[in-house]
C-alpha positions as CSV (number, residue, x, y, z in Angstrom):
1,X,2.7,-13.3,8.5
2,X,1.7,-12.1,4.9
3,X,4.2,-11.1,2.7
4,X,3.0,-9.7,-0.9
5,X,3.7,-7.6,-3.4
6,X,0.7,-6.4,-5.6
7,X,0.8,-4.4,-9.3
8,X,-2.1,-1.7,-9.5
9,X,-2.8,-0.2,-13.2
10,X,-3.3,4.3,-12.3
11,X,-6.2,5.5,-14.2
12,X,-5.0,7.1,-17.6
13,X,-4.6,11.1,-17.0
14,X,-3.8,10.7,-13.3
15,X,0.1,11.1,-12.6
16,X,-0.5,14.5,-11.5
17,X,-3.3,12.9,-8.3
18,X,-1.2,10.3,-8.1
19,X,1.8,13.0,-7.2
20,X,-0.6,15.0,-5.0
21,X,-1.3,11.6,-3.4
22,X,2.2,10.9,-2.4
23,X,3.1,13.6,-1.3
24,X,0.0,13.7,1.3
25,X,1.4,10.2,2.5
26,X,4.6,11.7,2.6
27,X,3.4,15.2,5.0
28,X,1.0,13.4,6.8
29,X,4.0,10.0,7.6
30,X,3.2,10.7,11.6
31,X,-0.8,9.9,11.5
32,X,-0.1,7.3,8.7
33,X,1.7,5.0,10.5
34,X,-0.7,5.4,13.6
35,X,-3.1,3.7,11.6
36,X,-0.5,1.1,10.7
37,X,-1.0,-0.3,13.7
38,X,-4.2,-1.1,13.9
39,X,-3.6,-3.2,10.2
40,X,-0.9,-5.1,11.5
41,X,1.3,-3.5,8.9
42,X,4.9,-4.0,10.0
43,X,6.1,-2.6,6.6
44,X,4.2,-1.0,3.8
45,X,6.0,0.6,0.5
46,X,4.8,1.8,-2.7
47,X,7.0,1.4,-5.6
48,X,6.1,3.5,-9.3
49,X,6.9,2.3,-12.5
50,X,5.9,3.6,-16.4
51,X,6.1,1.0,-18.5
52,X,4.6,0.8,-22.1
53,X,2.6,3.8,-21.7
54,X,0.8,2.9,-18.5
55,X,1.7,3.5,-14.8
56,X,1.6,1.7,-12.3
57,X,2.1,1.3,-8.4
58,X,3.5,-1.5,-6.5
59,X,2.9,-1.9,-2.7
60,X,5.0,-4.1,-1.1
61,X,4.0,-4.8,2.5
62,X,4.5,-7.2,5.3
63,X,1.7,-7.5,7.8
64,X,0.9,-10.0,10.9
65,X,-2.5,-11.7,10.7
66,X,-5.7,-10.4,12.4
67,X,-5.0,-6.6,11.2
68,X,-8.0,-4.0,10.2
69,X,-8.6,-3.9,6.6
70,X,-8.0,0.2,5.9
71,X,-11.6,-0.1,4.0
72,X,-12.5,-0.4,8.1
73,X,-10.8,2.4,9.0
74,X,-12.7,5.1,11.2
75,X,-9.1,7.4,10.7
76,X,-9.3,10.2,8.9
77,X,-6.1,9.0,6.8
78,X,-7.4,6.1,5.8
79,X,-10.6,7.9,4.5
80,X,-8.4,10.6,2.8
81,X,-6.3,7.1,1.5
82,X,-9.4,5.8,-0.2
83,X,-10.6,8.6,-1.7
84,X,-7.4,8.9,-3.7
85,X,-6.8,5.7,-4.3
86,X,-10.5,5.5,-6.0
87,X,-10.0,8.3,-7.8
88,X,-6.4,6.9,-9.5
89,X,-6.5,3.3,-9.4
90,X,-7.9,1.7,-12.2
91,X,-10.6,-0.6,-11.0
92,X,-10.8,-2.7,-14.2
93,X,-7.5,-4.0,-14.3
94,X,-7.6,-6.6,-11.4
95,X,-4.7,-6.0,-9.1
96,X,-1.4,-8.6,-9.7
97,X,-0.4,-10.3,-6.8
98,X,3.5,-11.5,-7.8
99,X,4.3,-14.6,-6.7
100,X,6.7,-14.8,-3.5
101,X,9.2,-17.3,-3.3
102,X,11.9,-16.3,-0.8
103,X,11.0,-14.5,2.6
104,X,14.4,-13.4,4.3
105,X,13.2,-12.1,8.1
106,X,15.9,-12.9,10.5
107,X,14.4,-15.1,13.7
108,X,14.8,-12.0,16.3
109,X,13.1,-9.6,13.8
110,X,10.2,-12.3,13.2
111,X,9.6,-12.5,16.6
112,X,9.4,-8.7,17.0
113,X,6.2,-9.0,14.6
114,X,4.4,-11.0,16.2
């Protein structure tokens, strides 16, 4: 199991896309976690923050091994996804994995992941 939680920079200018984008996870929730599924992803979240100027998203996710990378995705909201995460996440600030250092799954709920 993989358990991470991951800083992106959002392109300057791009609060507004980044709203639109949200809000598409959020209408489309049914197909979205259909392709969960497929990933692995037992839980995915995206966290916002400004801070100094800049914005940023956090996605917080915890996901079994063996799962599709969503860049392999055939489903349409995984293409739809990519296209606005390419258009608001700045690709020249590396993505910050934060460092875990307690996982608290109970036993019964670990072995539902699996």
């Amino acid at each position: 199991m993989n358990v991470e939680l991951t800083r992106f920079k959002v392109k300057q200018g791009k609060s507004e896309k980044v709203d639109e984008w949200l809000k598409f996870l959020h209408d489309n929730m049914k197909d979205v976690l259909v392709t969960l599924a497929g990933e692995k992803m037992y839980i995915e979240t995206i966290f916002r923050e400004e801070f100094e100027g800049n914005e940023y998203l956090y996605w917080y996710s915890v996901q079994g091994e063996g799962g599709q990378d969503v860049e392999d995705s055939e489903h349409w909201i995984d293409k739809k996804h990519l296209e606005y995460w390419n258009e608001c996440i700045d690709s020249s600030y590396p993505g910050i994995d934060l460092t875990t250092e307690v996982v608290m799954i109970p036993d019964n709920i670990r072995v539902a992941m699996k």
